[in-house]
Structure formats: C-alpha cells, structure tokens
C-alpha positions as CSV (number, residue, x, y, z in Angstrom):
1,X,0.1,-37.3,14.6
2,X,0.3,-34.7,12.1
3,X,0.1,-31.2,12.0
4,X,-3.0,-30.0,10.5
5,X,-2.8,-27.9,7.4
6,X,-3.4,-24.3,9.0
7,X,-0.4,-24.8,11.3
8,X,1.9,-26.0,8.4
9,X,1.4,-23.4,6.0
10,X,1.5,-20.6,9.2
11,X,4.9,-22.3,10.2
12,X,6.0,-22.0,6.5
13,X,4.9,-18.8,5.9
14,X,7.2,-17.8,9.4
15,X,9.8,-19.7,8.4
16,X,9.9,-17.8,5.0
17,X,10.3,-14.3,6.7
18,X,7.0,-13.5,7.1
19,X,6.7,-11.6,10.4
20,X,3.1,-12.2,10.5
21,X,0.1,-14.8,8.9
22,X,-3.0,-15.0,9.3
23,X,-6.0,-16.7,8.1
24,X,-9.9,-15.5,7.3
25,X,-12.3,-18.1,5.1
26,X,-15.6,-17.7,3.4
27,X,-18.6,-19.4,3.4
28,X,-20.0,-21.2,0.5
29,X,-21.7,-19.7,-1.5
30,X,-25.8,-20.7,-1.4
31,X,-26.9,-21.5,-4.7
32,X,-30.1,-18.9,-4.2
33,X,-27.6,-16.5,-2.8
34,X,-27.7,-13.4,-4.7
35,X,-24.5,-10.7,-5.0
36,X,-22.5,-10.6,-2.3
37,X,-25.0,-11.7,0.6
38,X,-22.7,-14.8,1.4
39,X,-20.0,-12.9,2.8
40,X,-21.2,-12.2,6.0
41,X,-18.0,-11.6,7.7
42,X,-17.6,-8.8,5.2
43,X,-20.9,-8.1,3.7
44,X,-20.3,-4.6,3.7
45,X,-17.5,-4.6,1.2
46,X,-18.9,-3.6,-1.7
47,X,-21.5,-1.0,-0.3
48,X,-18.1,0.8,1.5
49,X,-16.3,0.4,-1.9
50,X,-19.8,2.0,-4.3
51,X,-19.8,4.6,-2.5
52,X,-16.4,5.5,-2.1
53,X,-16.6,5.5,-5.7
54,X,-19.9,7.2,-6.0
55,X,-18.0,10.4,-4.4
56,X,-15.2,9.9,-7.3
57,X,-12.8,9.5,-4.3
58,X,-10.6,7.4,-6.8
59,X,-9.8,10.4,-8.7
60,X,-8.2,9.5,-11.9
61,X,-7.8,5.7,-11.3
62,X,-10.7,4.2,-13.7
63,X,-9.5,0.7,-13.0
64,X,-11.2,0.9,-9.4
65,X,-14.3,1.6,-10.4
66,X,-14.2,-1.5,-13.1
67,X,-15.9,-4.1,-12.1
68,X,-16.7,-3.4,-8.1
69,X,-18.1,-6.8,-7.2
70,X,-15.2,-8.5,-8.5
71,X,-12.8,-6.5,-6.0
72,X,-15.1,-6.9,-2.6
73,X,-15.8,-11.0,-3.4
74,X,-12.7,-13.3,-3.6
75,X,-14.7,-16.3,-5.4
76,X,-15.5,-14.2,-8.7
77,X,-11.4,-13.9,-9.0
78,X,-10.9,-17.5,-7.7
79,X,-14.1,-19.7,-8.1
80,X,-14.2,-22.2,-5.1
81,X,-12.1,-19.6,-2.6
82,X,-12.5,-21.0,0.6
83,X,-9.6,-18.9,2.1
84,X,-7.4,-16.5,2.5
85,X,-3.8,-16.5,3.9
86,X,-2.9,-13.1,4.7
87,X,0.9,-12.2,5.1
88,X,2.6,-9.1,6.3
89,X,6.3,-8.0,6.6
90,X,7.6,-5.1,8.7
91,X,9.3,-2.8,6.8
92,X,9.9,-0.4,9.9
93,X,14.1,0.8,9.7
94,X,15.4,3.0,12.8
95,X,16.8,5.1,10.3
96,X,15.4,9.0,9.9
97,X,15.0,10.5,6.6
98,X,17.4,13.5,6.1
99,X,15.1,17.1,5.4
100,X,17.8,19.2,5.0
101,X,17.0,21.6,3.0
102,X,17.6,20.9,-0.8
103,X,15.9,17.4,0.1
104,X,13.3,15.9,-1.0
105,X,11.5,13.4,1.2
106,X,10.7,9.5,0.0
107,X,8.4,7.3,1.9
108,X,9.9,4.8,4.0
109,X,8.2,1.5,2.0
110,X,10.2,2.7,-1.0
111,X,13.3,3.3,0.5
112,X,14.8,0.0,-0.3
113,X,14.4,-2.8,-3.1
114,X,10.6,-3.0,-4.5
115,X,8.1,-4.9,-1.7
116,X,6.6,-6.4,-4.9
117,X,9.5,-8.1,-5.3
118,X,10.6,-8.9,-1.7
119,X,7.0,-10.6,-0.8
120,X,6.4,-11.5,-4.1
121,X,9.0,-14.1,-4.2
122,X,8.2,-15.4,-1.0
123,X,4.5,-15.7,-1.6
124,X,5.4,-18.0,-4.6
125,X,7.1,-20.3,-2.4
126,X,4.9,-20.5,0.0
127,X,2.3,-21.5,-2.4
128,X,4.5,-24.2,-4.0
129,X,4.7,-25.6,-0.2
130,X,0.8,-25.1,-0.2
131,X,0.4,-27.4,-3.5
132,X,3.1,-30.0,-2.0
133,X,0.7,-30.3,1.1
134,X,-2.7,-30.2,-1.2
135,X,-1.9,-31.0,-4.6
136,X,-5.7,-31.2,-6.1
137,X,-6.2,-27.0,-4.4
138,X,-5.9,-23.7,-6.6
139,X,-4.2,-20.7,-5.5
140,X,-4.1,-16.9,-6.5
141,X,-0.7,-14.9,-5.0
142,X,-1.3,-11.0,-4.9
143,X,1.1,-8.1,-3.5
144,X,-0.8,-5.5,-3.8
145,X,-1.5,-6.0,-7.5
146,X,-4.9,-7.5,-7.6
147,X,-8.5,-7.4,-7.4
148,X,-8.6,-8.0,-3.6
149,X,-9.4,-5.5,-0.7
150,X,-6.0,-6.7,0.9
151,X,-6.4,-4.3,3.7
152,X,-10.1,-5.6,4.4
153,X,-9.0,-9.4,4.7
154,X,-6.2,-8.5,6.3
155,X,-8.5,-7.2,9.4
156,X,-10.5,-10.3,8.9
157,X,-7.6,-12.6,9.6
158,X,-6.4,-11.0,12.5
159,X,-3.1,-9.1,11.1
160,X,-4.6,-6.0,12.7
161,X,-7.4,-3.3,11.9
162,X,-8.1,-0.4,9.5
163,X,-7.0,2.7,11.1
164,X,-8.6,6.0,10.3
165,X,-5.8,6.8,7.8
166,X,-7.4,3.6,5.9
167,X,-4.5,2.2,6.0
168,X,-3.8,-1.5,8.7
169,X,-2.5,-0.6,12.0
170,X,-0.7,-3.5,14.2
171,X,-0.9,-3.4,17.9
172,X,2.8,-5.0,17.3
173,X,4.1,-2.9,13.9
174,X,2.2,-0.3,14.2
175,X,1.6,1.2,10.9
176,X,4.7,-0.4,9.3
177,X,3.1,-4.0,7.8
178,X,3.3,-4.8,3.6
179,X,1.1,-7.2,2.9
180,X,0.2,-9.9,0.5
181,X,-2.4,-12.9,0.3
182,X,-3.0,-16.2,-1.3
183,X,-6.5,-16.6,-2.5
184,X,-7.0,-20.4,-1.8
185,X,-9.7,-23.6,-2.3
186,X,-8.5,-25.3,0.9
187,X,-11.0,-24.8,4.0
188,X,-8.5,-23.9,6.6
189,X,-9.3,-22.7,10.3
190,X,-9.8,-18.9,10.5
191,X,-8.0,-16.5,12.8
192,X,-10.6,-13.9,15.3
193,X,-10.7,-11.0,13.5
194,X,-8.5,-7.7,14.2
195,X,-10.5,-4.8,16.7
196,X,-10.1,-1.6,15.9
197,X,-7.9,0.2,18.5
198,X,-8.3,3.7,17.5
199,X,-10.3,4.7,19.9
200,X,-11.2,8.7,19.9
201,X,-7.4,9.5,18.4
202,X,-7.2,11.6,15.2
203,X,-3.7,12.7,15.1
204,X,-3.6,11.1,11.6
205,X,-6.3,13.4,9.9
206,X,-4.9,16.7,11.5
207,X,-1.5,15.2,10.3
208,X,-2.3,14.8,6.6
209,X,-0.7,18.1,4.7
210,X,-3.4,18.1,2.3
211,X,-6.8,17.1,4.7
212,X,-6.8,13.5,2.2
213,X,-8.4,12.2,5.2
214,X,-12.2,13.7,4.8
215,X,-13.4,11.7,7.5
216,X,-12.7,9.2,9.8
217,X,-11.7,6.2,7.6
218,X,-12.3,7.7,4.0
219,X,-9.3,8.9,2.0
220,X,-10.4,11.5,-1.0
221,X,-7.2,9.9,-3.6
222,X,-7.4,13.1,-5.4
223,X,-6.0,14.9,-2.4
224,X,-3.7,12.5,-0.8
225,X,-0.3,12.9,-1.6
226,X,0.9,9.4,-2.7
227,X,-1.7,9.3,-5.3
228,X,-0.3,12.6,-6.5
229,X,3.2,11.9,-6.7
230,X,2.9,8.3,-7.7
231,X,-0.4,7.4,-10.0
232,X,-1.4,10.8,-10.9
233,X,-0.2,11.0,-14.7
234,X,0.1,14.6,-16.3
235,X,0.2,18.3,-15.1
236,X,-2.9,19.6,-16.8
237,X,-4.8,21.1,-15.7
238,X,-2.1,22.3,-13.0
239,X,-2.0,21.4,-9.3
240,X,-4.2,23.5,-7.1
241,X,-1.7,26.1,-5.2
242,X,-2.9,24.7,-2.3
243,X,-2.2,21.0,-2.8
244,X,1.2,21.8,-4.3
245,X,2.3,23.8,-1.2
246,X,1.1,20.4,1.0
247,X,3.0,18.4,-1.0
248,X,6.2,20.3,0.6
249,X,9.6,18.0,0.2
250,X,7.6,15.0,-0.7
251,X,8.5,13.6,-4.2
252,X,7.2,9.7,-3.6
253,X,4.7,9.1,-1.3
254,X,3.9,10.4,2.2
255,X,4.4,9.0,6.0
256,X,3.2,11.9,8.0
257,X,-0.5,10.0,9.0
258,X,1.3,7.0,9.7
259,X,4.4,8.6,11.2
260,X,2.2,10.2,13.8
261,X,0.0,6.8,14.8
262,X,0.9,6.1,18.5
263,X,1.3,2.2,18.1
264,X,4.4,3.0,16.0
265,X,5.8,3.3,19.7
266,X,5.6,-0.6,19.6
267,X,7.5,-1.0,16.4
268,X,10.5,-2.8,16.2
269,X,13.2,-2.4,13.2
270,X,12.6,-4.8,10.5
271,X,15.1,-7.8,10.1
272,X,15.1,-7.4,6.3
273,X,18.0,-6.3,4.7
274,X,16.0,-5.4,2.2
275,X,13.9,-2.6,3.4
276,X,17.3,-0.6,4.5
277,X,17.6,2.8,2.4
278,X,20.3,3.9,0.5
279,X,22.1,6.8,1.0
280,X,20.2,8.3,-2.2
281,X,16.6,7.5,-0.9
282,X,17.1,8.5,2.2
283,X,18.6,12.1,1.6
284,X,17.6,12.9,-2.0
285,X,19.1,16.0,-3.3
286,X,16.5,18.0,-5.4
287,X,18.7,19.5,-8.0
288,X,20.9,16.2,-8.3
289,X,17.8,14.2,-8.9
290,X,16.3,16.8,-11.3
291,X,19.9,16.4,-13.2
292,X,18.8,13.2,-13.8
293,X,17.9,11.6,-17.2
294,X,16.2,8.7,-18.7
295,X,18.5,6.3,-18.4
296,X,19.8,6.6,-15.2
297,X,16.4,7.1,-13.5
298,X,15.6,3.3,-15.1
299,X,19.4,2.5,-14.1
300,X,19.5,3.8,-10.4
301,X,15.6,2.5,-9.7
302,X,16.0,-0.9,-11.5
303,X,14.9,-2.5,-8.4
304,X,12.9,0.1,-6.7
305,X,9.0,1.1,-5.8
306,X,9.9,4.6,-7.5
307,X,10.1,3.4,-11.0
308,X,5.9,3.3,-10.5
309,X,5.8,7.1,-10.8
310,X,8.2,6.6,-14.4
311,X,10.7,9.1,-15.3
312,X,8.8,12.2,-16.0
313,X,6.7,11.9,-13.6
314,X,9.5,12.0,-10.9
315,X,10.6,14.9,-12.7
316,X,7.1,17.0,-12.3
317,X,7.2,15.9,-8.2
318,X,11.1,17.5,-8.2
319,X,9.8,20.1,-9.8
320,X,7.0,20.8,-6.9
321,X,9.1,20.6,-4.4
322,X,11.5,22.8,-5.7
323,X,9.0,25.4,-6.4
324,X,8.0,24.5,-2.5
325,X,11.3,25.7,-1.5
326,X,12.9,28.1,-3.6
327,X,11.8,32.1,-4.6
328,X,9.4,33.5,-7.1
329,X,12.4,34.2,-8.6
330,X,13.9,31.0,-9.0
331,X,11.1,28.9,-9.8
332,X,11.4,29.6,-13.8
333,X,14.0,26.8,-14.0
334,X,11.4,24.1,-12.0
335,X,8.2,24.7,-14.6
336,X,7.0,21.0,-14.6
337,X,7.7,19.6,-18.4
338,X,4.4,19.8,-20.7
339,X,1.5,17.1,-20.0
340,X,2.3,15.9,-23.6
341,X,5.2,14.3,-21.9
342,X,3.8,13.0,-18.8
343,X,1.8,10.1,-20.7
C-alpha cells in the first residue's frame, strides 16, 4: 500500500535537507463566515497583528500595515489553502564571532550565502515533487518574503513556539531554525501544535541592548537593532544617543536575545555548508569595511543577506560603530554620509 501524501512530501522535504517539516491546515471557510472567524486554530492573528500596529511598532515599514487581513489569513493570498507545509533549517555553526576590537559584529544567519537562496531553491523542488504527487493542487513558496505570519504557522505545525524574543524557539535548535512554507490546496494531516516552553525565563528581554523587547512577546521594530541596521533607510533625523550606543559593534543584525535562550544548549551545528562564515563575516574589520566602495560591496556580498541593508546603508552602521568605539576626537572621520544618499 502506499504512503499517504503527508508522509511523502515530509520524507521529501527531509530528504531535501530540511532538518525539520511540519504541517498545520485550515478549515474551510463557511460561506456566512465573516473576516477571519474561520481560523480557529489562529483566530487571534490579526487582533495580535492591529494592534501591534496600532502602537506603530513597525516603525518605518509601511508595507506591514498594508493590508492586515491579507498577512494573518493564508486563503486571501492562496484562495482554497487547505495547508501549510512549514520547513526549517538549522543554521547553528560552532564557530564564535571575533569582537576584537576594530570589529564589527554580523549576525550569525548572515554569515554565509543568503537563506533566501539556500531554502528558496529547495522549497521549489519540493513543490515540483508536491505537483508530481497532486497535479490538479496549487502552491505558493515563501522564505520569508511574503504575506504570511511564518513564525505563527510555524507554532501551529509543530516546528516549535514563539519565544518571548518573538522570534521560534526549538526544544531541538534552539533559536537557530530559518524557515519557509508552502501555502497549499491539498488537505493534508496536521501536526499538534508547538507549547510554549518559556516558562518564567526572561533572559532574552534583559539581554536586548536597546530594551526592543517591551514586553513579553512584543518587539517595538523602531528600537530593535536589526531593523536599524538592516531596513531602516536614512540618517535623519539622527539616531537617538542612546540607541546608537546599544547598537555597539553590531553593523547587521543582532543575536544577543537569541544567543542567551537556554535551549541553544541543545543545538547541534548545522550540516550545511552553506551557513559556514567567511573569514570576512566572521571578524569584520571596521575601517577595512568602511574602505569599501560601491562596487566591491555588490562584488564581495553577491550572494549574501547583507546586500538587504545596500551599500550606504552598511556604511551609516560602520560608521555607528566606529563612533561606538573610538574618541570624541576621532569621530569627525565616521559622520554617517547625508540622508540624501541613504535612499
């Protein structure tokens, strides 16, 4: 006898590299059902995600707050989405960033080629496997690039739970899982959803440099320090003192609230060759980096998550962290360039 369906694609999506799947479905949708009512797993999507908005938590990111509904119900981006096959790959390395000082400090998903890429091209082939099994069903692949709660669903099919630092948390990976989902018509057995383990622990808001973390579970974007080194665009008006001084070293991304999350005591190094840094990413001089020009930012991160935060943006975070660490004195020669350049 065959396999059924649920166990082929979770096979293929191991067999792909995928160190874990799993699955969540939705209900259909009753024809008298209004909004969101139908998603009773996660019915509290959108309410979560209006008022996280409501409190302009999202900071300078307008696309978030465009059309709400859209991101909290899978079936208005796919109509007929029964399920949703959520993937995630370790991306832990045993290697240590080097803070020496005149370093900057990179976070550990972009020290080697871009996730987008790595999952990306695995999601695709899993799909294609998907259609082989169920020609007449529809598919939607996403890394982290569309209108999908990833994190949410993620919970839902069992991949692990939302940590206080917002971000998933696996009792196996601890806090070192990309993810990625297929938005699918096929009715496929659901996975029990993830428990959140967190217990009483806060170690990850006392960790954040910049108190991101307002509350248990909420992250204020316009304080947390990947927004500001990655998405934020522009140094006018100019970084509060005290947010600057939090950022410290960092000059892509942060680590330190899931650095500090006790399941990462579980995590095992990731198998993906991939994910390994480079010398450069790893121990990034400040002044050789702020050498740097146009072309061989685009050259030297052709293939990396850092190209997100584009060339002169880079160049404003080099220039925080230099001011971070050198005099008064010194700081002339790291003025950030002029927010006419930074668009």
């Amino acid at each position: 006898m065959s396999a059924p369906p649920t166990a082929i694609i979770k096979q293929a999506a191991r067999d792909l590299g995928f160190d874990v799947v799993g699955i969540s479905t939705l209900p259909p949708r009753p024809d008298h059902s209004p909004g969101l009512d139908h998603l009773s797993p996660t019915g509290d999507l959108i309410g979560r995600l209006r008022e996280w908005l409501r409190r302009g938590f999202h900071a300078t990111m307008a696309w978030m707050a465009r059309d709400p509904e859209r991101r909290a119900d899978p079936t208005l981006v796919l109509p007929g989405c029964r399920s949703i096959i959520s993937v995630g790959m370790n991306y832990y390395t045993e290697h240590r960033a080097d803070e020496r000082p005149g370093n900057g400090r990179i976070a550990r998903y972009a020290w080697g080629v871009d996730y987008h890429q790595i999952l990306g091209d695995r999601l695709t082939q899993l799909t294609e496997r998907i259609r082989t099994l169920a020609p007449d069903s529809r598919h939607r692949a996403y890394v982290d690039t569309g209108p999908v709660m990833e994190k949410a669903w993620a919970q839902q099919a069992g991949l692990g739970w939302i940590g206080k630092h917002s971000n998933l948390v696996s009792a196996q990976f601890g806090s070192w899982l990309l993810l990625g989902e297929i938005l699918t018509t096929l009715e496929l057995e659901p996975d029990e959803a993830g428990t959140d383990l967190c217990g009483t622990c806060t170690l990850c808001l006392q960790a954040c440099p910049t108190g991101a973390i307002t509350e248990p579970y909420v992250v204020d974007a316009g304080r947390c320090i990947s927004y500001l080194t990655i998405e934020l665009r522009g140094v006018e008006p100019p970084l509060a003192d005290d947010l600057r001084r939090g950022l410290g070293n960092r000059i892509f991304g942060c680590d330190d609230c899931l650095d500090i999350c006790p399941y990462n005591l579980q995590a095992e190094p990731t198998s993906e060759p991939g994910f390994q840094p480079t010398p450069l990413t790893r121990a990034p001089s400040l002044l050789t980096m702020a050498k740097m020009n146009e072309q061989t930012f685009a050259t030297t991160f052709r293939q990396s998550p850092i190209r997100r935060a584009k060339y002169l943006g880079l160049q404003r975070n080099l220039s925080w962290a230099l001011a971070n660490e050198t005099t008064p004195a010194d700081r002339a020669s790291a003025t950030p360039p002029s927010n006419s350049d930074l668009r």
